[in-house]
C-alpha positions in Angstrom: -74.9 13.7 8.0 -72.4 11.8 9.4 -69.6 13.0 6.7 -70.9 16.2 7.1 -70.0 16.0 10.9 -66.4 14.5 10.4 -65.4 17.0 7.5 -66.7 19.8 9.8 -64.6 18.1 12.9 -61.9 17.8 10.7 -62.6 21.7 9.9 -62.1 22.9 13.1 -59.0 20.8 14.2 -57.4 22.1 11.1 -57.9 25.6 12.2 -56.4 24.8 15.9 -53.9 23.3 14.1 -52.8 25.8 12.0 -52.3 28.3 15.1 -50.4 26.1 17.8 -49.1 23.1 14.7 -45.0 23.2 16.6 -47.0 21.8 19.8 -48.5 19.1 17.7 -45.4 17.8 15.7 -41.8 18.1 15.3 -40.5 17.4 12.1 -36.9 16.3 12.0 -35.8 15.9 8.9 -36.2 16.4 5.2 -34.7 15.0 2.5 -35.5 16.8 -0.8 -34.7 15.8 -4.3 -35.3 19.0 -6.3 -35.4 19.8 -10.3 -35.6 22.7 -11.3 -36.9 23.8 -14.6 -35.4 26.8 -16.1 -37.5 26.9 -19.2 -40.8 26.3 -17.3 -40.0 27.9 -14.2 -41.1 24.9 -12.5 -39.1 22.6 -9.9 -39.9 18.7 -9.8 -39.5 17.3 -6.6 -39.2 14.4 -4.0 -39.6 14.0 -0.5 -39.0 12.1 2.7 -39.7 13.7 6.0 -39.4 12.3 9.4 -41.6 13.9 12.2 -42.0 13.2 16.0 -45.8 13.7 17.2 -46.2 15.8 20.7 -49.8 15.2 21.0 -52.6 12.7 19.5 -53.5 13.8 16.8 -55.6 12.4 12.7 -53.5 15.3 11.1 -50.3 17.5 10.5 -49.1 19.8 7.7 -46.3 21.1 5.6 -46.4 24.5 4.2 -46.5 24.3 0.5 -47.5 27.1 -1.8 -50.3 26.1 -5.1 -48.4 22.9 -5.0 -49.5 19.5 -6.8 -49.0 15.9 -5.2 -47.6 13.7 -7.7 -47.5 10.3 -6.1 -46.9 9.8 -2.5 -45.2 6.3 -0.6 -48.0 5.0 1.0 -46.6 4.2 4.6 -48.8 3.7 8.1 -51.9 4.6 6.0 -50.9 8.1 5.3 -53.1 10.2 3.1 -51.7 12.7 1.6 -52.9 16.0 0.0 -52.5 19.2 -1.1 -54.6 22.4 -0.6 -53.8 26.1 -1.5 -51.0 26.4 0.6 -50.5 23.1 2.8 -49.6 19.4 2.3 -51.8 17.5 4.9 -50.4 14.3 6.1 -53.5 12.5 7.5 -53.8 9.2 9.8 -56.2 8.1 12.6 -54.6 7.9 16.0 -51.0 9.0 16.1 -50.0 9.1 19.8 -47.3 11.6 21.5 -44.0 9.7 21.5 -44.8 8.2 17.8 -42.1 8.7 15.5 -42.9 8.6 11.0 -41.6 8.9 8.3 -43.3 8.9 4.5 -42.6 10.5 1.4 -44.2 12.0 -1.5 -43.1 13.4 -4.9 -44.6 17.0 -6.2 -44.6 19.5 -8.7 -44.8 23.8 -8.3 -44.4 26.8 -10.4 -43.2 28.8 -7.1 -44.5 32.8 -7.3 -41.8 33.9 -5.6 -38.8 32.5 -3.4 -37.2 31.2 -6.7 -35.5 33.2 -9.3 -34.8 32.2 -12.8 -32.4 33.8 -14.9 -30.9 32.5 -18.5 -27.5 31.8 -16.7 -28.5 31.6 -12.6 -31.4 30.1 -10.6 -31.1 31.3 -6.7 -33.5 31.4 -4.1 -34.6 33.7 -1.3 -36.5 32.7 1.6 -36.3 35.2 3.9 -38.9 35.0 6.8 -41.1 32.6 5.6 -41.4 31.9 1.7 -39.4 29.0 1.2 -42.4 27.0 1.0 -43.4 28.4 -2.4 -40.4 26.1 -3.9 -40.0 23.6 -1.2 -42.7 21.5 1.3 -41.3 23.0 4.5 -42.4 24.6 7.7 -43.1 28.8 7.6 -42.6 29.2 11.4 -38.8 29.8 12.5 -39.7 27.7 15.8 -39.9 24.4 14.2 -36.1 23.7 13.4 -35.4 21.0 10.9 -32.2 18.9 9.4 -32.3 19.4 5.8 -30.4 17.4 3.3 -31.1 18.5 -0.3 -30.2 17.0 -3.8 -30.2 19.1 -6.5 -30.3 18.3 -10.7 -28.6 20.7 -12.6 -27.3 20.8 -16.3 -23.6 19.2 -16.5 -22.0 22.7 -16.9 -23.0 24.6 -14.2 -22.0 24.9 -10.4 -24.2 24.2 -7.5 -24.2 25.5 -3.8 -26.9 24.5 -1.2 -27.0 24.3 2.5 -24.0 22.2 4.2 -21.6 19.7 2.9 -21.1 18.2 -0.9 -20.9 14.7 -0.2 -21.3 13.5 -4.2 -21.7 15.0 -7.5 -23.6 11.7 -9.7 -23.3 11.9 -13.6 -26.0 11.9 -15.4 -27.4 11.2 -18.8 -28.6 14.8 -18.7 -26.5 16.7 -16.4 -25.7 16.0 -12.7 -26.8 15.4 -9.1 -25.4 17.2 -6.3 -26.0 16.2 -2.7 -25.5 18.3 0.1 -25.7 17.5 4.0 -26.7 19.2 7.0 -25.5 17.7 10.5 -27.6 19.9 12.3 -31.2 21.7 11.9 -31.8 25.2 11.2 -35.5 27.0 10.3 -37.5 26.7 7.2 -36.1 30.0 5.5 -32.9 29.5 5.9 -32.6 26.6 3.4 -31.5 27.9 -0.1 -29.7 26.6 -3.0 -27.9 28.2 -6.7 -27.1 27.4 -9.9 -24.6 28.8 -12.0 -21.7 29.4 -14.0 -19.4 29.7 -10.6 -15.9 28.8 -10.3 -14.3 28.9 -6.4 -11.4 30.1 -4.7 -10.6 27.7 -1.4 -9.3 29.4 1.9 -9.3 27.9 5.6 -9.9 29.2 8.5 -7.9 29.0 11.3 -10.0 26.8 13.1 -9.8 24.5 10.5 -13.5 25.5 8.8 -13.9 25.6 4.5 -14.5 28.8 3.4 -15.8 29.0 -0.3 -15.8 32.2 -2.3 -17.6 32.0 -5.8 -17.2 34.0 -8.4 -18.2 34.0 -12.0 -15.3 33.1 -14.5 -15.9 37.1 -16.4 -15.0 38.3 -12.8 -11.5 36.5 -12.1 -10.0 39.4 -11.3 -11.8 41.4 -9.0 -11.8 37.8 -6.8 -9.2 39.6 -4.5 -10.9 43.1 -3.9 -14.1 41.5 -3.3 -13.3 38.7 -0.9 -10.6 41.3 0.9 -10.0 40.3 4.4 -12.4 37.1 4.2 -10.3 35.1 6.4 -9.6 38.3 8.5 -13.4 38.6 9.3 -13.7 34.7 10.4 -11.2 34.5 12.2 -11.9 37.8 14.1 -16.1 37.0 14.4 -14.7 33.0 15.7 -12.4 34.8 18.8 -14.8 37.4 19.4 -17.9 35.4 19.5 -15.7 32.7 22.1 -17.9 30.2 20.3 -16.2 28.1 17.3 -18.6 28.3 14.2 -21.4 26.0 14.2 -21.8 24.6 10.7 -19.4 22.4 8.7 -18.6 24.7 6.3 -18.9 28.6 4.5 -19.7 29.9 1.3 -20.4 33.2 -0.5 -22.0 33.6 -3.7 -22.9 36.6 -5.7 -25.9 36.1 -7.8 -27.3 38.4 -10.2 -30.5 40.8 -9.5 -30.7 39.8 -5.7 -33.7 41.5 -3.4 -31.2 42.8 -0.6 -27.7 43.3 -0.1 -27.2 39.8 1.4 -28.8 36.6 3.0 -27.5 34.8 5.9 -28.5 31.0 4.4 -27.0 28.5 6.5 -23.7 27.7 5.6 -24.4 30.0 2.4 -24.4 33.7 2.2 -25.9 34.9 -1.2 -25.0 38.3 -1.9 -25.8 40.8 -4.9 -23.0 40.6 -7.4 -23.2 44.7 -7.2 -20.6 44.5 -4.7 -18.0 42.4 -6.9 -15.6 45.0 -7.7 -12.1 45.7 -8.6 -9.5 47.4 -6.4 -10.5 50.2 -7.6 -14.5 49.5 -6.7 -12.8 48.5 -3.3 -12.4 51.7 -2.5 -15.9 53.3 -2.3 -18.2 50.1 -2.6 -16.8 47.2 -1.1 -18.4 44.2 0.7 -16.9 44.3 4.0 -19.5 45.1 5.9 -22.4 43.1 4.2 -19.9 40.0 4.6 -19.2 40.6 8.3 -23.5 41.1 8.6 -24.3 38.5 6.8 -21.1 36.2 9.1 -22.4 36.7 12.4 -25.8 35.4 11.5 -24.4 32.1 11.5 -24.8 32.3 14.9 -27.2 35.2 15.2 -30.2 33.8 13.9 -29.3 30.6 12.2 -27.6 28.9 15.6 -29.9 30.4 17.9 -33.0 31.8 16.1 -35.8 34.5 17.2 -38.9 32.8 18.7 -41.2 36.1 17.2 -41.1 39.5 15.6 -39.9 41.1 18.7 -36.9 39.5 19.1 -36.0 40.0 16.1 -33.5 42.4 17.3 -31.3 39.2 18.2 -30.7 38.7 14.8 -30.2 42.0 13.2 -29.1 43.9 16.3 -26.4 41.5 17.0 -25.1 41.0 13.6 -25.0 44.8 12.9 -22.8 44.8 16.3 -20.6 42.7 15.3 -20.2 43.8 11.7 -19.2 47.0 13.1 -16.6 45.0 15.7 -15.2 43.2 12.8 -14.7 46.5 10.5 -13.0 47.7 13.5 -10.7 45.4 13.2 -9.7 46.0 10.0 -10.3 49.4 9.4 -9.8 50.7 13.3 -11.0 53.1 16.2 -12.0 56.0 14.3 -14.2 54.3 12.0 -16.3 52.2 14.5 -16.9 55.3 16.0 -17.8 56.8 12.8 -20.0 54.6 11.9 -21.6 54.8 15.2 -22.0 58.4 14.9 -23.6 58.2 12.1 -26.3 55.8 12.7 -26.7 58.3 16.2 -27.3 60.9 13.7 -29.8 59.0 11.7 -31.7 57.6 15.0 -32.0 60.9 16.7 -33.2 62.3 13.6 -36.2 59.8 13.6 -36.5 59.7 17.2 -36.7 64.2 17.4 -39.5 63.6 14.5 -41.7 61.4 17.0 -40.9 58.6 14.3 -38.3 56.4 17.3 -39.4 53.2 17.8 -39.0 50.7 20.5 -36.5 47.5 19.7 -39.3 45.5 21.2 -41.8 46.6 18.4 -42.6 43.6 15.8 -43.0 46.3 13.0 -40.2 48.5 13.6 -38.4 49.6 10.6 -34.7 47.8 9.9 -33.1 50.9 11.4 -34.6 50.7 14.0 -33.9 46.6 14.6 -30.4 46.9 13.1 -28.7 50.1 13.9 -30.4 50.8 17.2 -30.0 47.2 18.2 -26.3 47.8 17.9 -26.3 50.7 19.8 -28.3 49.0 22.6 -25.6 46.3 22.5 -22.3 49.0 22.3 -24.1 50.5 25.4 -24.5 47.2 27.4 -20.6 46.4 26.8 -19.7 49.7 28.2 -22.4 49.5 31.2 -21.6 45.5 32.6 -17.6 45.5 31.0 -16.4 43.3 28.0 -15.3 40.3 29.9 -18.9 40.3 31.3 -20.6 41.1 28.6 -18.3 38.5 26.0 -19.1 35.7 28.6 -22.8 36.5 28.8 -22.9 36.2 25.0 -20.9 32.5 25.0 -23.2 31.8 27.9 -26.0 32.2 26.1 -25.1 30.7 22.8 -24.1 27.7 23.8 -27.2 27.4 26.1 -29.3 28.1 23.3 -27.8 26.3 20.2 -30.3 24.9 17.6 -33.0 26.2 19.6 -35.3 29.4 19.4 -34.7 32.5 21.6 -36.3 35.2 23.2 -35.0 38.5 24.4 -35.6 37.6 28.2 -33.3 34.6 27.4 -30.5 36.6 26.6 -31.3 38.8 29.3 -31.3 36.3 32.2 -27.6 35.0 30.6 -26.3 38.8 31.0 -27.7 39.1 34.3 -26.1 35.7 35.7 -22.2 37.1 34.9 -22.8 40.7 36.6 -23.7 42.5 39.7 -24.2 45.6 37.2 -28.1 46.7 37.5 -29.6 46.6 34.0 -33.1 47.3 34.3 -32.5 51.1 33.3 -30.7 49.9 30.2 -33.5 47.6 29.1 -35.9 50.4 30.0 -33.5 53.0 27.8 -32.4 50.8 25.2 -35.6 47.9 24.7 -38.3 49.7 25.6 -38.3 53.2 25.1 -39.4 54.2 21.8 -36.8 57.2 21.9 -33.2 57.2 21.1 -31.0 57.9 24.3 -29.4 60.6 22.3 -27.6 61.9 25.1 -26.4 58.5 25.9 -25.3 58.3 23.1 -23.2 61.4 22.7 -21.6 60.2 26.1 -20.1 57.2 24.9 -18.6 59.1 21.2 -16.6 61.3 23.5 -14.9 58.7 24.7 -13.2 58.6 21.2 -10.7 61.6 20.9 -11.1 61.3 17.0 -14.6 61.7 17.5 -13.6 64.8 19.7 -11.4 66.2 17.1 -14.6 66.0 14.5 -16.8 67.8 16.8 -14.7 70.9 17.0 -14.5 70.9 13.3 -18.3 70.7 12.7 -18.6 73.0 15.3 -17.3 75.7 13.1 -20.4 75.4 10.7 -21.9 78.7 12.2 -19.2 80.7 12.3 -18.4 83.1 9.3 -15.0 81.9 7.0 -12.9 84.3 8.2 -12.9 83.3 11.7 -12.7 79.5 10.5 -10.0 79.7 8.1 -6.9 78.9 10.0 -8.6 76.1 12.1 -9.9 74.4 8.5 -6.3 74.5 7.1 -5.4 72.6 10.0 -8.0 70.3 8.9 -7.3 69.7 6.1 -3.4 69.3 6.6 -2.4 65.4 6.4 -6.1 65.1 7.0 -8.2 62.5 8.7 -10.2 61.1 6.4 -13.6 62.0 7.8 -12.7 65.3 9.5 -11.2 66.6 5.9 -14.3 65.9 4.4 -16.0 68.0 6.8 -13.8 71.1 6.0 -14.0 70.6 2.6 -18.2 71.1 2.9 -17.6 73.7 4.9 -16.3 75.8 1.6 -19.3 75.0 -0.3 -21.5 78.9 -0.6 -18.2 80.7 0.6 -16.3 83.2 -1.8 -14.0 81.1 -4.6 -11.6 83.8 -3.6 -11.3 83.6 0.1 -11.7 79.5 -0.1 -9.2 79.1 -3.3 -6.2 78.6 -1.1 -8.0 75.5 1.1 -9.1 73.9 -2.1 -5.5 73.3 -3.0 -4.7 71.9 0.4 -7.5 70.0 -0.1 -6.1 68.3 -3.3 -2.6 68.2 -2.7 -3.7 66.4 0.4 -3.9 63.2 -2.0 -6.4 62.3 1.2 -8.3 59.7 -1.6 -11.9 61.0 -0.1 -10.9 64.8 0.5 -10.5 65.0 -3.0 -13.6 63.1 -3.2 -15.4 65.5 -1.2 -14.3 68.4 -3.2 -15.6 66.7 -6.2 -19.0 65.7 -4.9 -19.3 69.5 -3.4 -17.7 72.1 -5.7 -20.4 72.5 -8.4 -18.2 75.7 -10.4 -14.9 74.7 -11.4 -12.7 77.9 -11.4 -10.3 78.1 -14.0 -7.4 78.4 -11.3 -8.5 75.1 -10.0 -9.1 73.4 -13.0 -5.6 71.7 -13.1 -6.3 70.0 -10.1 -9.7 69.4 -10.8 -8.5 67.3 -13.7 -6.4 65.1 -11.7 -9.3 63.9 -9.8 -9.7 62.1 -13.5 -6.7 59.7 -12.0 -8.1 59.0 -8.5 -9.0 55.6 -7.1 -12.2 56.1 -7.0 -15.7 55.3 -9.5 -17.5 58.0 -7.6 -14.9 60.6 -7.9 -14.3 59.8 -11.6 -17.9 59.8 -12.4 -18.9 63.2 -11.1 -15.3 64.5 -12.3 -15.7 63.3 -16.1 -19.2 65.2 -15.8 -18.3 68.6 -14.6 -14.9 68.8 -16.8 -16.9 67.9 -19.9 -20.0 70.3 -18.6 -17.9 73.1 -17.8 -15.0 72.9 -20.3 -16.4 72.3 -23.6 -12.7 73.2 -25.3 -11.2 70.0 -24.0 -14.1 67.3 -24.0 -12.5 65.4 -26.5 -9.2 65.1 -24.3 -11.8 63.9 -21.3 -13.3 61.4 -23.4 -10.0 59.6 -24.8 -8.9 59.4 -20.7 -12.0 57.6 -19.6 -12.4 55.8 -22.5 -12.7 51.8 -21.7 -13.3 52.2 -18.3 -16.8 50.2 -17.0 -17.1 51.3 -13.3 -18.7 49.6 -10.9 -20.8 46.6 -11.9 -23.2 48.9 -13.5 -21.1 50.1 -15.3 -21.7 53.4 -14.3 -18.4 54.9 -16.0 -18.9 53.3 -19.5 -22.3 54.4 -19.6 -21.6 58.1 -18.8 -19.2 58.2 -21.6 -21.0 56.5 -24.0 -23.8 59.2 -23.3 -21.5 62.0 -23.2 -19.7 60.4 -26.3 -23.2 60.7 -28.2 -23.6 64.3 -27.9 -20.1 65.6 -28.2 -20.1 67.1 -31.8 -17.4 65.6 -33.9 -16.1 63.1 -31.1 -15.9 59.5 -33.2 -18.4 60.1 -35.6 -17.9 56.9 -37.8 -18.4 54.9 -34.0 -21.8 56.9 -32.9 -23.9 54.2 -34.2 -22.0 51.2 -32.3 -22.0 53.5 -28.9 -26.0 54.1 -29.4 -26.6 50.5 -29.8 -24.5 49.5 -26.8 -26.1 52.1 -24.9 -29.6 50.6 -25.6 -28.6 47.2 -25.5 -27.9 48.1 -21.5 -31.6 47.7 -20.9 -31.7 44.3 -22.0 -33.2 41.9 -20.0 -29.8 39.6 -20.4 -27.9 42.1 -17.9 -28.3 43.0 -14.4 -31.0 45.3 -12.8 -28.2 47.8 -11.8 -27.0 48.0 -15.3 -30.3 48.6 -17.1 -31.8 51.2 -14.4 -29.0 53.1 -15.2 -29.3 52.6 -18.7 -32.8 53.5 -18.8 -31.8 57.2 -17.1 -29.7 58.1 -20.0 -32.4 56.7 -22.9 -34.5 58.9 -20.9 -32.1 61.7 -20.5 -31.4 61.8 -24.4 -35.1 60.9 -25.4 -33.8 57.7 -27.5 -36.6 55.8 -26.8 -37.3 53.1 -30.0 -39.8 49.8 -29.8 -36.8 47.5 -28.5 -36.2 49.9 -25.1 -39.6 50.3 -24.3 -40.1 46.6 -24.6 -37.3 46.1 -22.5 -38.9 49.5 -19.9 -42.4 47.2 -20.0 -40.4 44.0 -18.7 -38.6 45.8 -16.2 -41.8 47.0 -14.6 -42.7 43.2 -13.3 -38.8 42.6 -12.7 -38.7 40.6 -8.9 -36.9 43.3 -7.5 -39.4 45.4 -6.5 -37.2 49.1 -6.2 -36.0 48.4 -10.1 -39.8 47.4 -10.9 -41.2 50.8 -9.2 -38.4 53.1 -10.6 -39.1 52.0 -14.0 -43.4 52.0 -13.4 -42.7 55.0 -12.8 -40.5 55.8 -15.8 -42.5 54.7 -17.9 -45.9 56.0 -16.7 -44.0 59.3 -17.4 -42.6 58.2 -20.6 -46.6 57.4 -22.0 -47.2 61.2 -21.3 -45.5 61.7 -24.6 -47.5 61.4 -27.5 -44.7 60.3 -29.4 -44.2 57.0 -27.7 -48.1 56.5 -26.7 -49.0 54.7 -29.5 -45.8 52.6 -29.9 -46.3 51.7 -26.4 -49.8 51.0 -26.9 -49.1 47.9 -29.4 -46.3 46.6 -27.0 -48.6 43.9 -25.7 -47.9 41.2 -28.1 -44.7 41.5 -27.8 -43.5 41.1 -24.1 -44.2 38.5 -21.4 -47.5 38.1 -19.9 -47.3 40.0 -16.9 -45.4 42.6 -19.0 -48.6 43.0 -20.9 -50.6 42.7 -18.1 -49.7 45.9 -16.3 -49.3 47.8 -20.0 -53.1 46.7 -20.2 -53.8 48.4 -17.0 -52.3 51.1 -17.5 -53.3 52.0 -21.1 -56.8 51.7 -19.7 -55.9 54.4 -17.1 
């Protein structure tokens, strides 16, 4: 009985615990030794934390996900253990005010959090996973100094959180060890490993800056890293507080969940935004690298306390992002960025869908795009020398700690005798977007006034249009001549002829872009000029281009073809794959090659490349119905790929593809012959 009674005391202390744990204990530092395993998918590891106890207490945890104690340092009578998804650290009597420190050594085949490729390993911890790969703490208020090692095979490149002090040779690879001065939540810690080579640049404020790249992508370092120094510098001055960490990197890693992720220290971005100075132009990483910039001090300096704030973070950096593309790109296209996300808000917000920035489960336009608007707003309403100093203010106030939005309301209201509380009723509160508001402050841009006019004309027939759309589209603005130029779509070829060579001979690089993404018939007087769009700077105008000419002028595919030929695209390849398609099926084009273009077509949804490259891939095996044993294979593994868009595009190609009684049965006997969870879902679905 009297075990029963302590294991059920125990019980219930646990489950206090678990709720109210960052008033128990502080943990202050970590120091993790971590290998990973890229055959196993495992990571061996060690640990010594330090934590500070704020009440008595016989116990304290550390999140850890399905994760098995190997040894642990016996020191002041710890006991230490693992259960599904904690690591209790046991001991009778610790008093407030007592300080520990212990370690233990572990093993975990992490779920999630950690992705392992053939060439990379990176991880991912957004919100709270990185305890799957790493004892840690999955609340955001519980801010930590973390100073990881990291074993890695002799030929490949490592980045983690904070400084490189030493790189140790060993007998079967190396050890790299980084520092961290300061502390920073549980998800923000993150590490990779790859085949990386570095381009150095400092800041003017004397800060590293580290841009990786993989050695196949030496040339497209410039394009992709444009303006780098240009966006530090700018966020630094803006901000008026000097970055908080000792140093910056940027890493593209293959098959990444999101665009980008604000690690401390370490932004990992997907490697579908390295791109060439051609790529530049329609896909380039400006924005994600500005986003992902401020966060270093929105959201990894000072940190959201819970879901509602988390407007702090995303609002803030989406602000800011948009201040620093200003910079670079200027006035009109803050404003037309702004517009545009107005559009998209008030589009929502008309369909009873608007939500309020103070809503835990609003959607990421709501907590980024909105939040910036909020922010724009709030400059306008208190002035930018009140509204810049209430942002130092309360950044410096805050630093390492956890916020709330009332914080950050109490710092703007102490630099200004401006009344806020109709803002934070319009902009925080409401669950509708101040659309009117809004449309207020865009007038203040006379660009912005110039593009209303123009889109004003939608409604009114051609001919009473005509002159003011010439204007338009005369040493046109880049946004307002893409307006005209939709504005000829469904209008008489003969009437709109005329505009469609102002149009091109504009050599406005998205004008012409517009008229390729919008005229779907390519009249034979505009065909000429249609052609030239064949030698534009742009991947998107080349792709659609190449496809109309070769759709609509079957005489002269071959001459398309030879143009285009050798030319990859984007980073999924998104050129080379059209023409190897178009290539297939033009009779006569290369015959003695056709064999060599469908195998490197198929070999595209191969698990060895890129998500980007093999959903593409799969849409022309589709398209051309060349499914065969090694692509469906490859279809089945996509279908438990991490990212979970690629995996539900390609469920749902091939839950289409099974429909065909052609591939049924070859499908059918694909389970011995992919991974386990490939073979899994097959199994399930079969069934179905």
């Amino acid at each position: 009985m009297v075990k029963y009674f302590l294991a059920f005391s125990f019980f219930l202390f646990s489950i206090q615990l678990f709720a109210q744990q960052t008033d128990v204990v502080d943990f202050l530092t970590i120091k993790a030794s971590i290998t990973p395993n890229i055959k196993e998918k495992t990571v061996n590891g060690g640990l010594w934390v330090t934590f500070k106890i704020l009440k008595d207490a016989d116990s304290i945890y550390l999140d850890g996900k399905n994760m098995k104690i190997i040894q642990h340092h016996i020191n002041y009578d710890f006991y230490i253990t693992s259960t599904e998804d904690k690591i209790w650290f046991k001991r009778r009597g610790m008093k407030a005010g007592d300080i520990f420190s212990t370690q233990f050594m572990f093993e975990v085949a992490p779920k999630q959090t950690l992705y392992f490729y053939e060439d990379q390993i990176w991880t991912q911890g957004q919100g709270k996973y990185t305890s799957h790969w790493l004892p840690s703490i999955d609340d955001v208020n519980d801010k930590i100094e973390f100073d990881i090692s990291l074993f890695a095979p002799g030929n490949k490149t490592v980045i983690a959180n904070g400084k490189l002090t030493d790189i140790e040779n060993d007998s079967h690879g190396q050890i790299w060890r980084f520092d961290m001065k300061e502390p920073m939540s549980s998800y923000l810690v993150a590490f990779a490993i790859g085949d990386f080579r570095k381009k150095d640049l400092i800041s003017n404020s004397g800060i590293p800056i580290e841009l990786y790249y993989k050695p196949s992508d030496s040339l497209k370092v410039e394009p992709t890293y444009r303006y780098s120094k240009q966006i530090f510098d700018f966020l630094e001055t803006e901000i008026g507080v000097p970055y908080p960490w000792q140093n910056y990197k940027q890493v593209p890693v293959r098959d990444f969940l999101y665009a980008g992720m604000e690690n401390t220290t370490a932004t990992f971005f997907s490697e579908a935004f390295v791109v060439d100075s051609t790529g530049f132009n329609d896909r380039n990483y400006i924005n994600v690298n500005a986003h992902e910039l401020a966060h270093q001090w929105f959201g990894n300096l000072v940190t959201e306390k819970a879901g509602e704030d988390h407007w702090l973070q995303e609002g803030f950096a989406t602000y800011y992002a948009l201040l620093a593309e200003r910079d670079i790109f200027g006035e009109d296209y803050y404003y037309w960025q702004l517009y545009q996300t107005a559009e998209q808000l008030k589009a929502m917000s008309d369909e009873g869908k608007g939500e309020s920035l103070l809503n835990p489960k609003a959607s990421s336009l709501t907590f980024y795009q909105k939040g910036a608007w909020a922010l724009h707003i709030l400059k306008e309403l208190i002035g930018e020398d009140s509204f810049k100093l209430a942002v130092e203010n309360y950044l410096l106030k805050y630093q390492f700690y956890n916020v709330n939005t009332e914080d950050f309301l109490e710092e703007v209201r102490a630099v200004t005798y401006v009344e806020i509380t109709q803002w934070e009723e319009d902009w925080l509160y409401q669950s509708a977007f101040k659309a009117e508001q809004a449309y207020q402050s865009l007038l203040k841009s006379s660009f912005i006034n110039k593009y209303f006019e123009v889109s004003s004309l939608r409604a009114l027939p051609f001919s009473d249009k005509k002159l003011q759309l010439k204007t338009a589209l005369t040493f046109p603005n880049d946004f307002i001549g893409q307006e005209a130029v939709y504005q000829l779509v469904d209008e008489p070829i003969s009437e709109t002829l005329p505009l469609y060579k102002n149009a091109f001979e504009s050599n406005n690089l998205y004008v012409r872009q517009a008229v390729a993404l919008s005229l779907q018939t390519i009249p034979k007087e505009l065909q000429s000029e249609y052609e030239s769009l064949l030698n534009d700077d742009s991947y998107v105008t080349l792709e659609t281009a190449l496809y109309q000419l070769w759709m609509q002028f079957p005489e002269k595919r071959v001459e398309y073809l030879n143009k285009t030929k050798g030319v990859d695209g984007f980073q999924n390849k998104n050129i080379r794959q059209l023409w190897l398609t178009l290539s297939l099926i033009t009779e006569g084009y290369e015959n003695a090659e056709k064999e060599n273009y469908l195998k490197e077509l198929k070999n595209y949804t191969a698990t060895e490349y890129s998500f980007e490259i093999r959903e593409k891939a799969f849409e022309y095996i589709n398209e051309l119905q060349l499914w065969d044993i090694e692509t469906l294979k490859n279809l089945a593994e996509a279908t438990v790929h991490p990212t979970w868009r690629f995996a539900k595009t390609s469920k749902e190609l091939l839950n289409n593809v099974i429909q065909n009684k052609k591939y049924h049965e070859q499908i059918k006997i694909l389970g011995r012959q992919v991974s386990e969870k490939a073979a899994f879902y097959l199994n399930s679905i079969i069934k179905e």
